[in-house]
C-alpha positions as CSV (number, residue, x, y, z in Angstrom):
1,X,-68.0,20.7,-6.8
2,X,-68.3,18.2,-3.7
3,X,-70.0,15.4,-5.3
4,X,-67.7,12.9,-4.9
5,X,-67.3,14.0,-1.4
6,X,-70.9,13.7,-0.7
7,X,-70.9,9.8,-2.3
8,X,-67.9,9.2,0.4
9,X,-69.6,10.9,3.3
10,X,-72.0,8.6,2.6
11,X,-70.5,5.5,2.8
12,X,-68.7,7.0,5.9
13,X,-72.4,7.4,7.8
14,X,-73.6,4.1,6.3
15,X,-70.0,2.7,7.6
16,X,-71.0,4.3,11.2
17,X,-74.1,3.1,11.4
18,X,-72.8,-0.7,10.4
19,X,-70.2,0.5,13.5
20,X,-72.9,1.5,15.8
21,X,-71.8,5.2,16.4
22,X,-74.5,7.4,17.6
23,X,-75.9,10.0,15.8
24,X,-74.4,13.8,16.3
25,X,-74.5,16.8,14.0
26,X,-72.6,16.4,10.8
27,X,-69.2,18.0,10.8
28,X,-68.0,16.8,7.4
29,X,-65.7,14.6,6.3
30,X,-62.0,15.2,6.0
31,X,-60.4,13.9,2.8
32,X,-57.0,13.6,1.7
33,X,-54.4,11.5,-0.7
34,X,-52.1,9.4,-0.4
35,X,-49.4,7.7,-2.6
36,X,-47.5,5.9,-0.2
37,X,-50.1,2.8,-1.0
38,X,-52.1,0.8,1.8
39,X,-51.2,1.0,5.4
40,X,-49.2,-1.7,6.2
41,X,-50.2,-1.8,10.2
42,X,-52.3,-0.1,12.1
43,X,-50.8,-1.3,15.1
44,X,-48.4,2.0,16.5
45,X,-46.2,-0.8,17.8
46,X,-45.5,-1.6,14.5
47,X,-46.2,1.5,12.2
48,X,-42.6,2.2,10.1
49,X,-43.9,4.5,7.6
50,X,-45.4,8.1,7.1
51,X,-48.8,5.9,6.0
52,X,-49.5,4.4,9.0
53,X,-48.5,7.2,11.0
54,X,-51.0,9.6,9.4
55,X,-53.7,7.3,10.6
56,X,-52.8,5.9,13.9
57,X,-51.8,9.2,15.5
58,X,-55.6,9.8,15.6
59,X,-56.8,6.8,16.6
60,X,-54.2,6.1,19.6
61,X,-53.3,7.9,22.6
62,X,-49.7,8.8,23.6
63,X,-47.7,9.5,26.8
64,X,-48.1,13.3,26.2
65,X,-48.8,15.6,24.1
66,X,-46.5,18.0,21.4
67,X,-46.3,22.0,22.5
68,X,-47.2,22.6,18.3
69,X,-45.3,25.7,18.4
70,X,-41.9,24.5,20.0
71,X,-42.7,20.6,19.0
72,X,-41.6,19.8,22.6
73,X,-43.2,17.8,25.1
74,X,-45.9,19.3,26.3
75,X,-47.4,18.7,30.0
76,X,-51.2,19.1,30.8
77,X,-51.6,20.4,27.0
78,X,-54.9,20.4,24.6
79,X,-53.6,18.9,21.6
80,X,-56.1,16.6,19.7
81,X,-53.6,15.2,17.3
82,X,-51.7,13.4,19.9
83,X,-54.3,12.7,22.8
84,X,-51.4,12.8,25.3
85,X,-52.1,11.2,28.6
86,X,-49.6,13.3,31.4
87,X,-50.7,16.0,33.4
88,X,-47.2,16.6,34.3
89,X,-43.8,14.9,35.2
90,X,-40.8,15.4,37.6
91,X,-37.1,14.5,37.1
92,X,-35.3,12.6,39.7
93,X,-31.8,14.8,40.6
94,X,-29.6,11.7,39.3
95,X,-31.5,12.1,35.4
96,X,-32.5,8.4,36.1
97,X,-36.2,8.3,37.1
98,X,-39.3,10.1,35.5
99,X,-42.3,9.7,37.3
100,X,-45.7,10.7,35.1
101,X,-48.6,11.2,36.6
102,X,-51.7,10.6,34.0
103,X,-55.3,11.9,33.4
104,X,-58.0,9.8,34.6
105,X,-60.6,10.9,32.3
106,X,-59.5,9.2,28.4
107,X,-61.3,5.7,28.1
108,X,-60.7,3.7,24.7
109,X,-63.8,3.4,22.7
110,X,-65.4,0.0,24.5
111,X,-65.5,2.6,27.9
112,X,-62.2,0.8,29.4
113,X,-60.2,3.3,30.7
114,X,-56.4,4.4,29.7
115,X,-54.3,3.9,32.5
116,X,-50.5,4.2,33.1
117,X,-51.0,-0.3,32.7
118,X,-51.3,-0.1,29.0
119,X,-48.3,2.2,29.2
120,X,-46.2,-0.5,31.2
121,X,-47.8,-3.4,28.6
122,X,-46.9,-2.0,25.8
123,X,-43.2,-1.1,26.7
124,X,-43.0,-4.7,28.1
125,X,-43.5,-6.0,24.5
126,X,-41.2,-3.7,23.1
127,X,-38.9,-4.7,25.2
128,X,-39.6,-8.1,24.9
129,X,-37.3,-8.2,21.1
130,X,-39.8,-10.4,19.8
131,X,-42.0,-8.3,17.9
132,X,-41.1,-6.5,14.5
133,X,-41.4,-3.1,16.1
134,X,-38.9,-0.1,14.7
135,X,-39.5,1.8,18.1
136,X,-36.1,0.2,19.6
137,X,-34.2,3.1,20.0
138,X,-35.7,4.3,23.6
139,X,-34.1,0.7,24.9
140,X,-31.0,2.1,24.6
141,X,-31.6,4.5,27.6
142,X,-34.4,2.9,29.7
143,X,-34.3,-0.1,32.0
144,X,-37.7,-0.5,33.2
145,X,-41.5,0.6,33.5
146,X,-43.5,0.1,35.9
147,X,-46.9,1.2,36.7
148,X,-47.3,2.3,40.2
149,X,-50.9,2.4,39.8
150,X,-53.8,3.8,37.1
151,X,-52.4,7.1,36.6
152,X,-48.5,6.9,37.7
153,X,-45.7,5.6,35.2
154,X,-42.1,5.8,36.8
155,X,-39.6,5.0,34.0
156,X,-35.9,4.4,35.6
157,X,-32.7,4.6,32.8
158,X,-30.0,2.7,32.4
159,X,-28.3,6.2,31.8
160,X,-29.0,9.4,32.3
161,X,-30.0,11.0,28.8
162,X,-32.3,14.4,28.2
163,X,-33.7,12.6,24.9
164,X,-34.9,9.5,26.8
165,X,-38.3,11.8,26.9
166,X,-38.5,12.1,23.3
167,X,-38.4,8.2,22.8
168,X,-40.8,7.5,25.5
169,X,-43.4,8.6,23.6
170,X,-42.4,6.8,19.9
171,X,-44.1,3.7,20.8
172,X,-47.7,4.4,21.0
173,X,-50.0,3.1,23.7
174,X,-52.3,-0.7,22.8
175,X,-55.4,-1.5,24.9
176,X,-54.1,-4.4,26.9
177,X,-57.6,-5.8,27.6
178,X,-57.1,-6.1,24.0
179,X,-54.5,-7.4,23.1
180,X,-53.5,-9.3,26.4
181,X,-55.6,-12.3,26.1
182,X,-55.1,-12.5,22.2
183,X,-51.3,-13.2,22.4
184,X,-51.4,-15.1,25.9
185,X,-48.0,-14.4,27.1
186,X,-46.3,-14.6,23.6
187,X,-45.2,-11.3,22.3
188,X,-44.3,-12.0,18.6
189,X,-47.9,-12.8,18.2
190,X,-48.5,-9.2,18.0
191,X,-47.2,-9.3,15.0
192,X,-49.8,-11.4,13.0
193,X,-52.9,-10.0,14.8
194,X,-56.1,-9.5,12.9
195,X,-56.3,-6.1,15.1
196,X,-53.5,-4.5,13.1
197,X,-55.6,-4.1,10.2
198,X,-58.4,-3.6,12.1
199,X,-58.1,-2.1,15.2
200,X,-61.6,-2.1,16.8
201,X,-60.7,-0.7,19.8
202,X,-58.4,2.7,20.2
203,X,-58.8,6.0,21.9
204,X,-58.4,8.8,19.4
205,X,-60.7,11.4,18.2
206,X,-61.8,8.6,15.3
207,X,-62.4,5.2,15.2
208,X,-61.1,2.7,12.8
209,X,-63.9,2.6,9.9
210,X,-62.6,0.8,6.8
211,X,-60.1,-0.9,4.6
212,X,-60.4,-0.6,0.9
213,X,-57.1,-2.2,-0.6
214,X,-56.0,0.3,-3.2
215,X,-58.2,2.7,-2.8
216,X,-58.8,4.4,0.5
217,X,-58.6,4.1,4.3
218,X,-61.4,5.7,6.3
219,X,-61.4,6.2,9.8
220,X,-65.1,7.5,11.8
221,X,-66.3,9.9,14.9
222,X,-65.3,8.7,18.1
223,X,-68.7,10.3,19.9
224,X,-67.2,8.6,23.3
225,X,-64.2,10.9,23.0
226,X,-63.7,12.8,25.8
227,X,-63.3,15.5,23.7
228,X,-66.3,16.9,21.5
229,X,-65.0,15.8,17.7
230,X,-66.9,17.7,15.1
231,X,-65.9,16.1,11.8
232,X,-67.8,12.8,10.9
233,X,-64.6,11.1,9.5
234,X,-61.5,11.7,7.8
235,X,-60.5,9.7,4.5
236,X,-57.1,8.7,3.2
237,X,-57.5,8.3,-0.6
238,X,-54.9,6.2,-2.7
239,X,-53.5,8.2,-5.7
240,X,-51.1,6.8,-8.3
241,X,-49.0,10.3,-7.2
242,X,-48.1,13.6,-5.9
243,X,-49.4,15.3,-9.3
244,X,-52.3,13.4,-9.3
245,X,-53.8,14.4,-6.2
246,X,-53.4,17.8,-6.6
247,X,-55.1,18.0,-9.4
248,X,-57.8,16.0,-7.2
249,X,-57.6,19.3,-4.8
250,X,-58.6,21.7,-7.3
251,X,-61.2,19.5,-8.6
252,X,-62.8,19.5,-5.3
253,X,-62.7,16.0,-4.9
254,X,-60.4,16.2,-1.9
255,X,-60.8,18.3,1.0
256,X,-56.6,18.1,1.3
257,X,-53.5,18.0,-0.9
258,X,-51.7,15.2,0.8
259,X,-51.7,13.6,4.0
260,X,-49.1,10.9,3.8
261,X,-46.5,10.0,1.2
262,X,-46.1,13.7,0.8
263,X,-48.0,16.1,2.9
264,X,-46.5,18.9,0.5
265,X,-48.2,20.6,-2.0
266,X,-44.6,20.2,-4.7
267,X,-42.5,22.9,-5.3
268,X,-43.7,23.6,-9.1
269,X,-46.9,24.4,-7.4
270,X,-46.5,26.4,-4.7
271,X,-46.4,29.3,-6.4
272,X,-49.5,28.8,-8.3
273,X,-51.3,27.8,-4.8
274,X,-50.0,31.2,-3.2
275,X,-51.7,33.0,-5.8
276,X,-55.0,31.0,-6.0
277,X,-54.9,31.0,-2.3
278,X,-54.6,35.3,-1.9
279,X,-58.0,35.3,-4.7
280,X,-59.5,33.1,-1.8
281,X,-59.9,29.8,-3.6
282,X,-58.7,28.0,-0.5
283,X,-56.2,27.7,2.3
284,X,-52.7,27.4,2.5
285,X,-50.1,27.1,5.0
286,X,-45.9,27.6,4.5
287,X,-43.4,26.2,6.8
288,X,-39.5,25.4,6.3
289,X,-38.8,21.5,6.7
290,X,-37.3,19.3,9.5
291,X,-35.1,18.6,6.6
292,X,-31.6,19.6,5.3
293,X,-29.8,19.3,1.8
294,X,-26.2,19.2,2.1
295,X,-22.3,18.7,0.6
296,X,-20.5,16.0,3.2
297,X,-16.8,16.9,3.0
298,X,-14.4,13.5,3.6
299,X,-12.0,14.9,6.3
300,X,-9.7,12.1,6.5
301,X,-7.4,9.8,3.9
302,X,-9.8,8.4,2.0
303,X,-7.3,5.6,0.5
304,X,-7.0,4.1,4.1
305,X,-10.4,4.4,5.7
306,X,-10.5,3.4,9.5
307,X,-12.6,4.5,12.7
308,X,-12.6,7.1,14.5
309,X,-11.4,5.3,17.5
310,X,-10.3,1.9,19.2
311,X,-11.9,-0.4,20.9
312,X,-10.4,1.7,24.1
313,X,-11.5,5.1,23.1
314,X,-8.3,6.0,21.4
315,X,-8.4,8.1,18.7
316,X,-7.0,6.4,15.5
317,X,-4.9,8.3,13.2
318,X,-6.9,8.7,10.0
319,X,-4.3,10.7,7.6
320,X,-5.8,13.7,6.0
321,X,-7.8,14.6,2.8
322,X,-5.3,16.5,1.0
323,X,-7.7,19.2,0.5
324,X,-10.6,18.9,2.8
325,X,-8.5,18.7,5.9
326,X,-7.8,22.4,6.2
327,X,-10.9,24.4,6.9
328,X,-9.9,27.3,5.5
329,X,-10.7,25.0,2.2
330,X,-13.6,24.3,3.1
331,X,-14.4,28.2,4.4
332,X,-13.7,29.2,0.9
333,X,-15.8,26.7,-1.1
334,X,-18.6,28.1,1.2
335,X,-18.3,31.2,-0.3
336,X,-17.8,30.5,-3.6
337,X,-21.3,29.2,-4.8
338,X,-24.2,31.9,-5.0
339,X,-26.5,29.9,-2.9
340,X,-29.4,31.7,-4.5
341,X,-28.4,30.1,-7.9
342,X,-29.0,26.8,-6.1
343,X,-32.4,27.3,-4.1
344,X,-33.8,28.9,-7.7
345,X,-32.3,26.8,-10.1
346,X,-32.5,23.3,-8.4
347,X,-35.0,23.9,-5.8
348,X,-37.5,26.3,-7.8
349,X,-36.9,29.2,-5.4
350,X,-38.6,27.1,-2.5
351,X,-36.2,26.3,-0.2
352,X,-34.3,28.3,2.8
353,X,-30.3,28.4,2.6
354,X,-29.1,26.9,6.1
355,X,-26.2,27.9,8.1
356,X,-25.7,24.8,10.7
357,X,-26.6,21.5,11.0
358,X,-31.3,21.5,11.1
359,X,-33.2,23.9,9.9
360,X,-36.1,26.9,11.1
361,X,-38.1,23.8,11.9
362,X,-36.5,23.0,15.3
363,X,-36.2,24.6,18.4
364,X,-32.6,23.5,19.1
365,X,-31.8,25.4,15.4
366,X,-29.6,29.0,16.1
367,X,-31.4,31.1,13.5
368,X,-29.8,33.7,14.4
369,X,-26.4,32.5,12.9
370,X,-25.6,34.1,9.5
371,X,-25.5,31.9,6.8
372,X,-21.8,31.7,4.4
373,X,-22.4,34.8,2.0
374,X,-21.3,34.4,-1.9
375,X,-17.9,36.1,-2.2
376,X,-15.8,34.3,-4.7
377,X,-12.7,37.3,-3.5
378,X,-12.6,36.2,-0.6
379,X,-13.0,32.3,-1.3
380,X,-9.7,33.1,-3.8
381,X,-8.1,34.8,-0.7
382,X,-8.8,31.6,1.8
383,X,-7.1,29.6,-0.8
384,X,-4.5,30.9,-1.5
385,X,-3.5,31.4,2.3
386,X,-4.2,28.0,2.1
387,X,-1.6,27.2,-0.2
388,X,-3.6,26.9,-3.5
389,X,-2.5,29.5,-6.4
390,X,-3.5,29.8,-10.1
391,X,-0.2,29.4,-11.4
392,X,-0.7,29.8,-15.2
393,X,-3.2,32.9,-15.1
394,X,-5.2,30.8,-16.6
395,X,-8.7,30.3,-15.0
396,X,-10.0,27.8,-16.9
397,X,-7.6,25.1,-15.0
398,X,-7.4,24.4,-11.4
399,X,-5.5,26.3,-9.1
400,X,-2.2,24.2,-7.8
401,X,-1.1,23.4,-4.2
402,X,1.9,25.4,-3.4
403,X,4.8,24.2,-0.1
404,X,2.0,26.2,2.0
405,X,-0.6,23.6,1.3
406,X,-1.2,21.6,4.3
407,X,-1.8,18.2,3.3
408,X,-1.9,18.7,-0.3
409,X,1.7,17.8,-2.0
410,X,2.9,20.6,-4.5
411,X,1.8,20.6,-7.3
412,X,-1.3,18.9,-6.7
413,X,-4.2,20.5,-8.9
414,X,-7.5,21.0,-7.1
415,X,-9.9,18.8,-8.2
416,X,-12.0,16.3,-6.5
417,X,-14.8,13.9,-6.9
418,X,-18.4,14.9,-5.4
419,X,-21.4,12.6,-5.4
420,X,-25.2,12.2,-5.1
421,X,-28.1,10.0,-6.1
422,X,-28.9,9.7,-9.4
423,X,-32.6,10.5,-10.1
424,X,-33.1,13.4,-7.9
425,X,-33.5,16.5,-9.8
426,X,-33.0,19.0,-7.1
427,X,-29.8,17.3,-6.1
428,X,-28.2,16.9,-10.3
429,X,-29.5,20.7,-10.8
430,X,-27.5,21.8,-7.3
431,X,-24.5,19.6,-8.5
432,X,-24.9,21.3,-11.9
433,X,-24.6,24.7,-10.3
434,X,-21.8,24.0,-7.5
435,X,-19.7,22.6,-10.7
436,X,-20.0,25.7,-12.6
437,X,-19.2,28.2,-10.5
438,X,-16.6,26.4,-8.4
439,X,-15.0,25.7,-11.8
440,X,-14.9,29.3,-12.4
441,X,-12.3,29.9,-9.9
442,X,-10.3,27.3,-10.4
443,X,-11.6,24.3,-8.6
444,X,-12.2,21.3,-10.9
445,X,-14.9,19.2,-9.7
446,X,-15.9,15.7,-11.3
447,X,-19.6,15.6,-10.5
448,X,-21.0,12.1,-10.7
449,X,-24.7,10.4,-10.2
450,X,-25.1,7.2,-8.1
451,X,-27.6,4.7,-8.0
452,X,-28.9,5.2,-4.6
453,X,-27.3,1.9,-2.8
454,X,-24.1,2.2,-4.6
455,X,-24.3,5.9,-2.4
456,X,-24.6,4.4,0.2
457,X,-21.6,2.0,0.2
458,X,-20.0,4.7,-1.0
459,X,-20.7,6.7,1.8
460,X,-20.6,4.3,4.9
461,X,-17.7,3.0,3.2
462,X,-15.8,6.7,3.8
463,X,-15.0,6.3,0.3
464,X,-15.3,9.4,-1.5
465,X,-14.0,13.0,-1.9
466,X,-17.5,14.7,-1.2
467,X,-21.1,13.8,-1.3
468,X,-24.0,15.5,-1.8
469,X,-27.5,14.1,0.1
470,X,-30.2,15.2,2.5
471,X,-30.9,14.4,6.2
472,X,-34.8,14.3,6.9
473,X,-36.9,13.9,10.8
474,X,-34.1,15.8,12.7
475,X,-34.4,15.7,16.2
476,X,-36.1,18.8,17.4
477,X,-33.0,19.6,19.2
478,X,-30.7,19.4,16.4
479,X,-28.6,16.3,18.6
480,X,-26.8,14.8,16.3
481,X,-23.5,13.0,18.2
482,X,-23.8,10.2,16.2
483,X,-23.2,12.0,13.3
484,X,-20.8,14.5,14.8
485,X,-18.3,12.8,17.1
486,X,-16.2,10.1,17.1
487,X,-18.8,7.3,18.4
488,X,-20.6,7.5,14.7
489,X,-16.9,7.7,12.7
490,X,-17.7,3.6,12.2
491,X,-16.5,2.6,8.7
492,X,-19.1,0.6,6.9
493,X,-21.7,1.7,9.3
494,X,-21.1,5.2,11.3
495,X,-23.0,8.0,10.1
496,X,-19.9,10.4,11.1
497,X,-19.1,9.4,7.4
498,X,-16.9,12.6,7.3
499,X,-14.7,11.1,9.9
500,X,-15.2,14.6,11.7
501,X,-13.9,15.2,15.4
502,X,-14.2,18.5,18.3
503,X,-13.4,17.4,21.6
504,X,-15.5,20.7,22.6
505,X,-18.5,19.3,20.6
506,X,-18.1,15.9,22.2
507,X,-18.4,17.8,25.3
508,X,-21.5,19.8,24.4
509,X,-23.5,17.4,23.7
510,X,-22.9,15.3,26.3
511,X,-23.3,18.1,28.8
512,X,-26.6,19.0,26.8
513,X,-28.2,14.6,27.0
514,X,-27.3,14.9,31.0
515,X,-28.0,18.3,32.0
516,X,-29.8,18.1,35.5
517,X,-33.3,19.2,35.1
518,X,-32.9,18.5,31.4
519,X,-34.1,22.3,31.2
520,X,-35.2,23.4,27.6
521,X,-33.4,27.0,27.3
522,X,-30.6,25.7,29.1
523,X,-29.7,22.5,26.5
524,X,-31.0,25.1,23.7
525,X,-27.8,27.2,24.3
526,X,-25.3,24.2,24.4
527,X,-27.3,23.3,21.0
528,X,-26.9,26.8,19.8
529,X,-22.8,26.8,20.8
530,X,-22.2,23.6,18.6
531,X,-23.8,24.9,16.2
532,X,-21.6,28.0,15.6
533,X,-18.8,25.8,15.6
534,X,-20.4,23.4,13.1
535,X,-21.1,26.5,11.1
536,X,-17.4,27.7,11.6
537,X,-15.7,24.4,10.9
538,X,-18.3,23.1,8.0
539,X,-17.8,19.0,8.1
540,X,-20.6,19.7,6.5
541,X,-21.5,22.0,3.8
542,X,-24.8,23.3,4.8
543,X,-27.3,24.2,2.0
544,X,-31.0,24.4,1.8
545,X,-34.1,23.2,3.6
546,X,-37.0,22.9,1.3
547,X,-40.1,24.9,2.1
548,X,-43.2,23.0,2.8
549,X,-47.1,23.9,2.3
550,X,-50.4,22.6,2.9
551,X,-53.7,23.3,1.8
552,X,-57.4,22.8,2.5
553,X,-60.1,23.9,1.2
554,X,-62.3,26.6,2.1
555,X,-64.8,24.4,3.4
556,X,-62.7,22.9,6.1
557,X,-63.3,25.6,9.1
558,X,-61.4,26.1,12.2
559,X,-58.4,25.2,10.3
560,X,-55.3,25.9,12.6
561,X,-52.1,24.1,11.4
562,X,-48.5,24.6,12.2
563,X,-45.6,23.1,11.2
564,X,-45.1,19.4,10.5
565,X,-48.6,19.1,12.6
566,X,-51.3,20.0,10.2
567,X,-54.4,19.0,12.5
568,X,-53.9,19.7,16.3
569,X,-57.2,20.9,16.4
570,X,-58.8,18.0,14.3
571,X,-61.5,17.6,16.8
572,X,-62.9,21.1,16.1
573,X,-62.9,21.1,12.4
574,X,-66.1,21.5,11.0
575,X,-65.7,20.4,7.0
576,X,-68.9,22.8,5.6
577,X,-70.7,21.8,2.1
């Protein structure tokens, strides 16, 4: 059944050897696919995909490691997946210093050790702005680095911000004895280094083993970890897809269904997995997504499209959607649609209904918010308080705005435009649903598919009635201001697309990025309150998250996932033949 699993293992020891590893007892190798194509760099200055990311966040250390089950930073933690450098780190009373002090026992793989100066390097080339890094978000918030000496870090902000510690760490950690001399002085060399796809030196539980374009990256036993790693390697195999490489899996040619492009085993699967999984055929493990599907209502005119705000801060006067600007509209649309109709019919029964912005995933999600149930009475009842009346008894055409319709003029039939990208099934099979049973009280709704970029414009634009689309990598604390206040309500380029504004939420979240202390229950419950009103108020329509799954097979041991982190314990797996 392992065959081609032995012929890999194989070329992994003959690959060590070539490397000079020394010999230790064989843990296996760990083998998974990929469809996301070659890495692109294997430099984590550089890394902008889920490809790269799968590999270098084993062979690189980071600032600190991820508490798995909160996915919060973590002091003084074991966690193998990240090889986090800080003991522990203090706030400064003003929000605008954090001091780290390091371990003094992680060395890269030459024997050089890590030290809070590779930290300090590698920020400095960030901030330099002449590399092609992605990681430029956590310049926003910091001012400088400096490396007091081999184990303390004091990073000072430019303003105070309890997410400035969740960017420190998205930048990754090069070996400036490295990489210093190679670039002399000029950061934009980084850029074209051989090292990127080949990085010889690193400090993760595996080495960098080999290349092979289009058909596999493999990475080697670190034996100078400070850590005892069991497995002999771990193996990223190019597939031509999802399908492809779960088929792969059950012929025993993979150890893993996915580790990058998808780490998923797909929907139309999982139930077939569950049930070879309970007759013991392998290992599986279910988790809900950092991920949201949802229906974007345009709160403003959308014939005279302007920001949120002036250049002073002033609001702007927008106008108002003629239906979406009364929230007793949108209330009733939220109870209209049997949301189970959705999550079976479009998303094959796998998938969670939402009730706020995030999902189950994140710790700053308020799960214990009910979700909107299905009652189309009562939707009928919101409406018509609202001002919208079936006025023919006829319910096959749209109910009418009556004088008690707040921006709508009388008369005006209740119908609107809502649309997503064209190609993706789940989101035609939801719009499919929300048509048909929105249309059965009345509500016309012109359901169109968009080429992706025309979406887009579309959408940045402000141009549009209501949109369907999906959010994905949501901050663990569900901050979303950009999205949610009037500093994001940017035509052509503000993701408040909805043109949505709550002094009170403004507040919240600004009360939540510079709460002294930054404490994690504390900016949970300021989280949790803008939640309810973003649950009460519904800019957005919240629907699903999509469940997620891995598997392994039953030769991979010691196998303790959770979610979005599928290997903390990577060093202690031990991959049996």
């Amino acid at each position: 059944m392992y065959k081609i699993a032995k012929l890999v293992l194989l070329a992994v020891f003959l690959a060590a050897v070539a490397f000079g590893a020394s010999a230790q007892d064989s843990g296996g190798v760990i083998i998974g696919t990929n469809f996301g194509g070659d890495p692109t760099s294997l430099n984590p200055l550089l890394t902008n995909n889920t490809v790269d990311l799968s590999l270098t966040e084993f062979l690189f250390p980071s600032l600190y490691n991820i508490d798995p089950e909160t996915r919060s930073p973590m002091k003084a933690g074991r966690n193998d997946q990240d090889n986090g450098l800080a003991l522990d780190w203090s706030i400064s009373d003003d929000g605008l210093t954090y001091t780290f002090t390091l371990r003094d026992d992680i060395a890269w793989n030459d024997g050089t050790p890590v030290t809070a100066h590779e930290y300090a390097f590698t920020f400095e080339a960030l901030a330099s702005g002449e590399t092609s890094s992605p990681r430029t978000s956590v310049l926003q918030s910091v001012a400088s680095v400096e490396a007091m000496d081999d184990t303390t870090v004091v990073v000072t902000l430019s303003v105070a911000s309890c997410r400035a510690i969740d960017e420190l760490d998205d930048f990754g950690i090069l070996p400036k004895h490295i990489i210093e001399p190679l670039i002399d002085g000029d950061f934009s060399a980084i850029d074209t280094l051989e090292y990127n796809k080949n990085p010889d030196v690193t400090s993760g539980v595996f080495n960098f083993g080999a290349l092979i374009a289009d058909e596999q990256t493999s990475l080697l036993r670190n034996d100078n970890h400070w850590l005892t790693v069991s497995p002999d390697g771990y193996i990223m195999r190019n597939v031509p897809d999802q399908v492809v490489g779960v088929e792969q899996f059950l012929a025993g040619e993979v150890t893993s269904v996915g580790t990058a492009g998808s780490a998923s085993v797909p929907a139309s699967r999982m139930q077939e997995f569950r049930d070879l999984a309970e007759a013991g055929e392998f290992q599986v493990y279910e988790y809900v997504d950092d991920g949201l599907t949802f229906v974007g209502f345009n709160l403003a005119d959308r014939n005279m499209p302007v920001n949120g705000e002036d250049e002073d801060g002033n609001p702007i006067d927008q106008g108002k959607h003629p239906l979406f600007g009364d929230v007793r509209v949108r209330q009733a649309i939220a109870q209209a649609v049997n949301y189970a109709d959705i999550i079976e019919g479009a998303a094959e029964g796998e998938a969670v209904q939402v009730n706020s912005f995030g999902t189950p995933a994140l710790w700053g999600y308020d799960s214990s918010i009910e979700p909107w149930e299905y009652n189309p009475e009562a939707a009928l009842a919101l409406l018509a308080e609202a001002g919208f009346v079936d006025d023919d008894d006829d319910p096959s055409t749209p109910l009418v705005a009556t004088e008690d319709a707040l921006y709508a003029e009388p008369g005006t039939p209740f119908a609107f435009e809502m649309l997503t990208n064209s190609g993706n099934l789940v989101r035609e099979a939801a719009g499919t649903v929300i048509q048909d049973q929105l249309g059965q009280i009345g509500i016309d709704v012109d359901f169109q598919l968009q080429e992706f970029g025309a979406l887009v414009t579309f959408l940045l634009g402000q141009d549009f009635d209501a949109i369907m689309i999906g959010f994905t990598n949501l901050a663990q604390d569900t901050d979303a201001r950009n999205v949610f206040t009037p500093v994001g309500d940017l035509v052509g380029g503000g993701f408040n697309f909805v043109s949505y504004r709550n002094d009170r939420v403004t507040e919240l979240y600004d009360q939540a990025l510079t709460l002294p202390g930054c404490d994690l229950a504390e900016r949970q419950a300021l989280y949790h309150e803008i939640s309810q009103i973003l649950h009460e108020e519904l800019p957005w329509w919240w629907l699903f998250a999509p469940n997620s799954m891995y598997a392994e097979t039953n030769a991979v041991q010691n196998w303790e996932p959770f979610a979005e982190m599928r290997y903390v314990n990577m060093a202690n797996l031990v991959i049996s033949s």
